[in-house]
TORNU-62124 format. One record per atom (N, C-alpha, C): y, z, x; residue number from 1; atom name. Coordinates in steps of 0.001 Angstrom, whole numbers. Layout:
<mitis>
<<Y; Z; X>; NUM; 'CA'>
...
</mitis>
This chain:
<mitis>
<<-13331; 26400; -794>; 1; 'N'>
<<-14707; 26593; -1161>; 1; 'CA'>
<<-15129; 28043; -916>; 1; 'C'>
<<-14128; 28854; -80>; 2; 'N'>
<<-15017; 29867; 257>; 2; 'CA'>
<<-14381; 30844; -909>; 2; 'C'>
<<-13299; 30529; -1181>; 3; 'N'>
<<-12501; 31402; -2066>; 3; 'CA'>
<<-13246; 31247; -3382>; 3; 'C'>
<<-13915; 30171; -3867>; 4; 'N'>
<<-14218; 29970; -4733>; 4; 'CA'>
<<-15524; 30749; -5244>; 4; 'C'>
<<-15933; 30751; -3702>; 5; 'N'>
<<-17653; 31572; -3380>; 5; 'CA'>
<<-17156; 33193; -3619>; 5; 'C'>
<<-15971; 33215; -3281>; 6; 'N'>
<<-15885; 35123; -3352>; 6; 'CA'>
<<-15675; 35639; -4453>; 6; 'C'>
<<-14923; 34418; -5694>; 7; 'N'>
<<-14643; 34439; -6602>; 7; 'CA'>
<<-16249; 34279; -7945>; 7; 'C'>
<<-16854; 33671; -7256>; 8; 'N'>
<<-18365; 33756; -8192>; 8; 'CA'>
<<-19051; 34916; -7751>; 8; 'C'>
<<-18967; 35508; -6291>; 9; 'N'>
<<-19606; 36665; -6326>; 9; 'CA'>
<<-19282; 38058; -6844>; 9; 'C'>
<<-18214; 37597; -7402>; 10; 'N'>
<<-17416; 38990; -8096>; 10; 'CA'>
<<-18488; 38769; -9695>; 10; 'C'>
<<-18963; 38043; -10366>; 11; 'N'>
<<-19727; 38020; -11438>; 11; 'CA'>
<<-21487; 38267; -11279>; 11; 'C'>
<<-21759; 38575; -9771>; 12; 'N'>
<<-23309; 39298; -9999>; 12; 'CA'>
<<-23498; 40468; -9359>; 12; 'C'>
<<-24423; 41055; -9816>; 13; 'N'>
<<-24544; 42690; -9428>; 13; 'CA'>
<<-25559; 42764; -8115>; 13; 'C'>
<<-25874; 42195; -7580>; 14; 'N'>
<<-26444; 42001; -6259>; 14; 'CA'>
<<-25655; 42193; -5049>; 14; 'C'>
<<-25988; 42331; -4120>; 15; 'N'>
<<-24977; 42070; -2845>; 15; 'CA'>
<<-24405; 40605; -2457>; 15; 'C'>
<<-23307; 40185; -2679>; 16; 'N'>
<<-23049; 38581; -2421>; 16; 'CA'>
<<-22678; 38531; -1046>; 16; 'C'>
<<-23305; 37319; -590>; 17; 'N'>
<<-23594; 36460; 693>; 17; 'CA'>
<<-23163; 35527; 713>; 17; 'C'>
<<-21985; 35148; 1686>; 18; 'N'>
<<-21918; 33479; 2199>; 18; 'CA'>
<<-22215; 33533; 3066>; 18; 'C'>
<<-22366; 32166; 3199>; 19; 'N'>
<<-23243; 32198; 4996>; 19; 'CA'>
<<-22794; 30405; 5422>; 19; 'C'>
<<-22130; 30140; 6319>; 20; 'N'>
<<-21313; 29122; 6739>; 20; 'CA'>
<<-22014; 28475; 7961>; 20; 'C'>
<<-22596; 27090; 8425>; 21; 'N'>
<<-23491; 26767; 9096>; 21; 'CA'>
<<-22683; 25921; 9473>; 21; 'C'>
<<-22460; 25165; 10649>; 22; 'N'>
<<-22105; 23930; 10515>; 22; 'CA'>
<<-22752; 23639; 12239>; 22; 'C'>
<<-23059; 22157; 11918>; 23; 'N'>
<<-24115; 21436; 13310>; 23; 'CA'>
<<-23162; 19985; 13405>; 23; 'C'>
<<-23652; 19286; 14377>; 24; 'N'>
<<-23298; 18100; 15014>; 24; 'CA'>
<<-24274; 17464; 14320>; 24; 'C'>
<<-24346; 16149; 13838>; 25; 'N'>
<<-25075; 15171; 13421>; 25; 'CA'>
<<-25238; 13785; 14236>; 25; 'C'>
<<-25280; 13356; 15751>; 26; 'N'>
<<-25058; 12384; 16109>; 26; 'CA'>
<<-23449; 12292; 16075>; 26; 'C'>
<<-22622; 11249; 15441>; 27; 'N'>
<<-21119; 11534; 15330>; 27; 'CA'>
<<-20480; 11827; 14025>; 27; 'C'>
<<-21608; 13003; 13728>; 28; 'N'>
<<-20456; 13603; 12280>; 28; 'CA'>
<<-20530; 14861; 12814>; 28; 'C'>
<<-19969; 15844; 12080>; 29; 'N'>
<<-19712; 17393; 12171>; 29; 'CA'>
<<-20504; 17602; 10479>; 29; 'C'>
<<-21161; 18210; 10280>; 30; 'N'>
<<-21751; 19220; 8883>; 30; 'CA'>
<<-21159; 20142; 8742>; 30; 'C'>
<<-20675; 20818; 7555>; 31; 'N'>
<<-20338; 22490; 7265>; 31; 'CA'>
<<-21451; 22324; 5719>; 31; 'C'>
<<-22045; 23344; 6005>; 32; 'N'>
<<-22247; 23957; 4953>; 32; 'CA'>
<<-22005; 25513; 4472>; 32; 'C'>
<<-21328; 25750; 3497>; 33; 'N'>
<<-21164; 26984; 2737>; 33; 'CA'>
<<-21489; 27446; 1420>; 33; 'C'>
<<-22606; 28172; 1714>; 34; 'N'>
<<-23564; 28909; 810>; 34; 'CA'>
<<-23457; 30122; 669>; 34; 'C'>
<<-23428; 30413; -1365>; 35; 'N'>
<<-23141; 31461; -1478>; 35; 'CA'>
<<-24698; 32102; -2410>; 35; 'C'>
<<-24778; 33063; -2779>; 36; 'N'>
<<-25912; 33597; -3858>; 36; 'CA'>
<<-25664; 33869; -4512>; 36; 'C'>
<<-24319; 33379; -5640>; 37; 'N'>
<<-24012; 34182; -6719>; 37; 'CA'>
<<-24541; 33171; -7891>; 37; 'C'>
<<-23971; 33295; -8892>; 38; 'N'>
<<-24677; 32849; -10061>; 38; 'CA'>
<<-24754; 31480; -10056>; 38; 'C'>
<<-24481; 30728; -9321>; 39; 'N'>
<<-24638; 29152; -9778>; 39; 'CA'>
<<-23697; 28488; -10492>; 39; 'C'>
<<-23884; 27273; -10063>; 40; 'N'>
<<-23047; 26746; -11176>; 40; 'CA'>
<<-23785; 25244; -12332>; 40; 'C'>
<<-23458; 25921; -13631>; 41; 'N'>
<<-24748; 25405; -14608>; 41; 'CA'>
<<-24145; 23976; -14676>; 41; 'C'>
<<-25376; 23080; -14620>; 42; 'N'>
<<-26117; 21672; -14189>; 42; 'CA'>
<<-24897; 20509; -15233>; 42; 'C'>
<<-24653; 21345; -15840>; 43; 'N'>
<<-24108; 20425; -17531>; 43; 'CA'>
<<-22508; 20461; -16714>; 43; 'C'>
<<-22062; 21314; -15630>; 44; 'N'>
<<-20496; 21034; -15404>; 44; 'CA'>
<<-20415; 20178; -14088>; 44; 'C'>
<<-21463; 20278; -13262>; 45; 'N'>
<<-21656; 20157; -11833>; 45; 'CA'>
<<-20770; 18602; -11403>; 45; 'C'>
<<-21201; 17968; -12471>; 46; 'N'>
<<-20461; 16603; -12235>; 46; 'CA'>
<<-18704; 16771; -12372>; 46; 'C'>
<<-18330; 17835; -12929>; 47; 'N'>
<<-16874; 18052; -13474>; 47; 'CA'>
<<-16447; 18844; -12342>; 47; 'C'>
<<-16685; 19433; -10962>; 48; 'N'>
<<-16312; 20498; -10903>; 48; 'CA'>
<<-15067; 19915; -9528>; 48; 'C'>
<<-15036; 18556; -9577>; 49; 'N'>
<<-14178; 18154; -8738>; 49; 'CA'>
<<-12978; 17294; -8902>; 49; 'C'>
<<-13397; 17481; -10615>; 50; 'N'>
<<-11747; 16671; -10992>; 50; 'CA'>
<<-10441; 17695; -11437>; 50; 'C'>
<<-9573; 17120; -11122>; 51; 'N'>
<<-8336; 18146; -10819>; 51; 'CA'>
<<-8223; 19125; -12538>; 51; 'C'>
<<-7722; 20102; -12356>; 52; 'N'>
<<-7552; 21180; -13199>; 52; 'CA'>
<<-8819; 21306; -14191>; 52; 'C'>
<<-10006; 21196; -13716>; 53; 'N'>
<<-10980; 21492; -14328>; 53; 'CA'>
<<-11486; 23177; -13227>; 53; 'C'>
<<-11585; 23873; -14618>; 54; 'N'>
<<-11957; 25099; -14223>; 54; 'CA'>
<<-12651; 25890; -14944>; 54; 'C'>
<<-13605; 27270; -15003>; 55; 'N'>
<<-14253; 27752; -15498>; 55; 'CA'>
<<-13751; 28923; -15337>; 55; 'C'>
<<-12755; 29588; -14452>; 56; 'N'>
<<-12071; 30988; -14042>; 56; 'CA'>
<<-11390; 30768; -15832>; 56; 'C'>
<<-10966; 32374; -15916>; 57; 'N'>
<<-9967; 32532; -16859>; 57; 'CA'>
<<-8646; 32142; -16335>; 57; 'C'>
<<-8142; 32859; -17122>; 58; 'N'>
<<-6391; 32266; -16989>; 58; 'CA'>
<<-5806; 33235; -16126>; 58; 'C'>
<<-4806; 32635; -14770>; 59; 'N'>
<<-4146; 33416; -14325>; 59; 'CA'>
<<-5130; 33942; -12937>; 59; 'C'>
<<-6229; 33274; -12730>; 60; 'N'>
<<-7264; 33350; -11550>; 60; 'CA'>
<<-7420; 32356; -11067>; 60; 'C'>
<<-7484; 31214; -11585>; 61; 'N'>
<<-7211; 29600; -10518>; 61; 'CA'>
<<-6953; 28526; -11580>; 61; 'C'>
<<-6684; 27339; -10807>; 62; 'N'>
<<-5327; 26171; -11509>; 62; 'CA'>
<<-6824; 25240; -11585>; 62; 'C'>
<<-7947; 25130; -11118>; 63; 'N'>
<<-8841; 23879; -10668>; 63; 'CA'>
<<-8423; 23557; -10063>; 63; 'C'>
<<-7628; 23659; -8830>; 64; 'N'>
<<-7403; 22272; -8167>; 64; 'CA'>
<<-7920; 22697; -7026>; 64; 'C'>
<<-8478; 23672; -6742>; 65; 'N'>
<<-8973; 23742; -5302>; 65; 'CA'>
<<-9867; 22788; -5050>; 65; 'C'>
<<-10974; 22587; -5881>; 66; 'N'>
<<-12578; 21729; -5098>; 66; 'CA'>
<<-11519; 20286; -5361>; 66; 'C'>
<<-10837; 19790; -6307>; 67; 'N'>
<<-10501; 18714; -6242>; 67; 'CA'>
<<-9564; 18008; -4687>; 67; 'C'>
<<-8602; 18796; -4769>; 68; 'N'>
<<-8199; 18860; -3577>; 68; 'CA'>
<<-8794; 19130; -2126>; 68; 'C'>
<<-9765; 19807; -1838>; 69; 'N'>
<<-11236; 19673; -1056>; 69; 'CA'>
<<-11773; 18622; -723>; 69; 'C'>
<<-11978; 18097; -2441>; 70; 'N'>
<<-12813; 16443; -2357>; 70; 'CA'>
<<-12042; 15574; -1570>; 70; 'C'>
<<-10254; 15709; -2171>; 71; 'N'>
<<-10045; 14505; -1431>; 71; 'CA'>
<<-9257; 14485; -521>; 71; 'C'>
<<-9069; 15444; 284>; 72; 'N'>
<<-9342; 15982; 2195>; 72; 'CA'>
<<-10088; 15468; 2578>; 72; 'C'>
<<-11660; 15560; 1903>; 73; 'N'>
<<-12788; 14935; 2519>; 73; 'CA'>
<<-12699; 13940; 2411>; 73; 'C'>
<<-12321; 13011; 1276>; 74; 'N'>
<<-12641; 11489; 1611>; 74; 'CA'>
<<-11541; 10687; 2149>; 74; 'C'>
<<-10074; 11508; 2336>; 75; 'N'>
<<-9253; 10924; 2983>; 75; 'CA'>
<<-9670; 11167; 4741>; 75; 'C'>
<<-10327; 12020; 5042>; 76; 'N'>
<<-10487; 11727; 6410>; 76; 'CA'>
<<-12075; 10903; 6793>; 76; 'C'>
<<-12415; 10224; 5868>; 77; 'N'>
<<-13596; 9306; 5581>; 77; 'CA'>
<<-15064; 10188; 5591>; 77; 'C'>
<<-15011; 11273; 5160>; 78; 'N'>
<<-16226; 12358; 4967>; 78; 'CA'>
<<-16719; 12153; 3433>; 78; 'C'>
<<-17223; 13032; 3266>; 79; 'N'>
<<-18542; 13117; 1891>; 79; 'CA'>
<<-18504; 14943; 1666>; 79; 'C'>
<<-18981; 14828; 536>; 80; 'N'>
<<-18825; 16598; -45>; 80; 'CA'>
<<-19609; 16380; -1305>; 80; 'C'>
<<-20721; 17349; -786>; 81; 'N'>
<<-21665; 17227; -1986>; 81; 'CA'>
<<-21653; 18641; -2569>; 81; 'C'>
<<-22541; 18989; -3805>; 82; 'N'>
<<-22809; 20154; -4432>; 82; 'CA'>
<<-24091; 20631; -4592>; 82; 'C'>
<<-25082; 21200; -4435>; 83; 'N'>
<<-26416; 21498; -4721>; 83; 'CA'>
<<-25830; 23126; -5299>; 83; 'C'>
<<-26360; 23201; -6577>; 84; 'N'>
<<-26421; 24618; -7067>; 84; 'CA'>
<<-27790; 24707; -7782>; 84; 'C'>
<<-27811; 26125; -8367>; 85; 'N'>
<<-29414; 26715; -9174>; 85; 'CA'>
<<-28648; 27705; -9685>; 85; 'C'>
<<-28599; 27645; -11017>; 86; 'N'>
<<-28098; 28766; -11327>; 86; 'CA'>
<<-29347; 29848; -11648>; 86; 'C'>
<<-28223; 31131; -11298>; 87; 'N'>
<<-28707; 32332; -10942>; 87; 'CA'>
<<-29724; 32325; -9327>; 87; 'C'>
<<-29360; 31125; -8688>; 88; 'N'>
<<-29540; 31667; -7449>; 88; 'CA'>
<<-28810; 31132; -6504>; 88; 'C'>
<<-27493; 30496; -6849>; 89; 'N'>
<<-26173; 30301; -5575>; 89; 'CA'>
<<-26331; 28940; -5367>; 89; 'C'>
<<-25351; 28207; -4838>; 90; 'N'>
<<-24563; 27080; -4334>; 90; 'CA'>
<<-24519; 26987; -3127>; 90; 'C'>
<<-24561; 26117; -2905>; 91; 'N'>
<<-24105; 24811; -1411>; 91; 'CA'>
<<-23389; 24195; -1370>; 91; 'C'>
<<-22065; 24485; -851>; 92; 'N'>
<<-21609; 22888; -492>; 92; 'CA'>
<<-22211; 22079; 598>; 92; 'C'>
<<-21969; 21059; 822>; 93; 'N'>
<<-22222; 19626; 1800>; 93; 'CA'>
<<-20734; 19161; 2464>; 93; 'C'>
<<-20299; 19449; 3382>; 94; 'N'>
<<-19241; 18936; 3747>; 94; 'CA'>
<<-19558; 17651; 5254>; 94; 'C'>
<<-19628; 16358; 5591>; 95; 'N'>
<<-19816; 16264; 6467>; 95; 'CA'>
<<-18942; 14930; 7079>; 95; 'C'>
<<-18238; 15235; 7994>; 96; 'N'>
<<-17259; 14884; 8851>; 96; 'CA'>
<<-17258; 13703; 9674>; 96; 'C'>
<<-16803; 12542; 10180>; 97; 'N'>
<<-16976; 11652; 11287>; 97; 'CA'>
<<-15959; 12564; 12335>; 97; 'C'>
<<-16781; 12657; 13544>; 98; 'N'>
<<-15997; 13153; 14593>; 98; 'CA'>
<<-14839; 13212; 15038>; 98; 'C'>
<<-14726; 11224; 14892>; 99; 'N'>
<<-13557; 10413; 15450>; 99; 'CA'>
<<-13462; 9515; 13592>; 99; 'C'>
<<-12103; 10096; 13460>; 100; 'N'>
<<-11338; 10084; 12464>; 100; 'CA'>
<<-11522; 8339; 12102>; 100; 'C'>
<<-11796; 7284; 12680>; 101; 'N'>
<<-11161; 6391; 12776>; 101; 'CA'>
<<-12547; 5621; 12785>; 101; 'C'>
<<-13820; 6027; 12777>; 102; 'N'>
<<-14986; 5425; 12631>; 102; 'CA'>
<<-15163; 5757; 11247>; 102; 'C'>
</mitis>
């Protein structure tokens, strides 16, 4: 996700920012990683986690990163969401059970 964030901030002329948060929830762990680059438009958002779906050109990524992401996350029984705006940056939602096994 973050590679992906450095990789959208190479397409705006602003200064690009991630900024990586992550808190305790009772017994989950949160990450969130937020970037400010262009967004990602509303019409793919649902696509952007199935395997070899990509928007890079050729020879810059395969898609399989967020897919493979996703299902890290749900193999260790977590959740991974997306909130974007385009032209004003992305969020992921990553959030964790502590103990693997709850």
């Amino acid at each position: 996700m973050i590679v992906n964030a450095c990789h959208a901030l190479k397409e705006v002329k602003r200064p690009g920012r991630i900024t990586v948060r992550t808190r305790r929830e009772g017994g989950r762990v949160r990450v969130e990683i937020e970037d400010n680059g262009p967004g990602i438009p509303r019409r793919i958002q649902e696509k952007i986690f199935d395997p070899f779906f990509t928007t890079k050109t050729v020879g810059v990524g395969t898609g399989l990163g967020l897919s493979v992401s996703h299902g890290l996350v749900e193999k260790h029984r977590g959740k991974i969401e997306v909130a974007s705006v385009e032209g004003e940056g992305t969020t992921f939602t990553v959030v964790l059970p502590l103990d693997p096994r709850e």
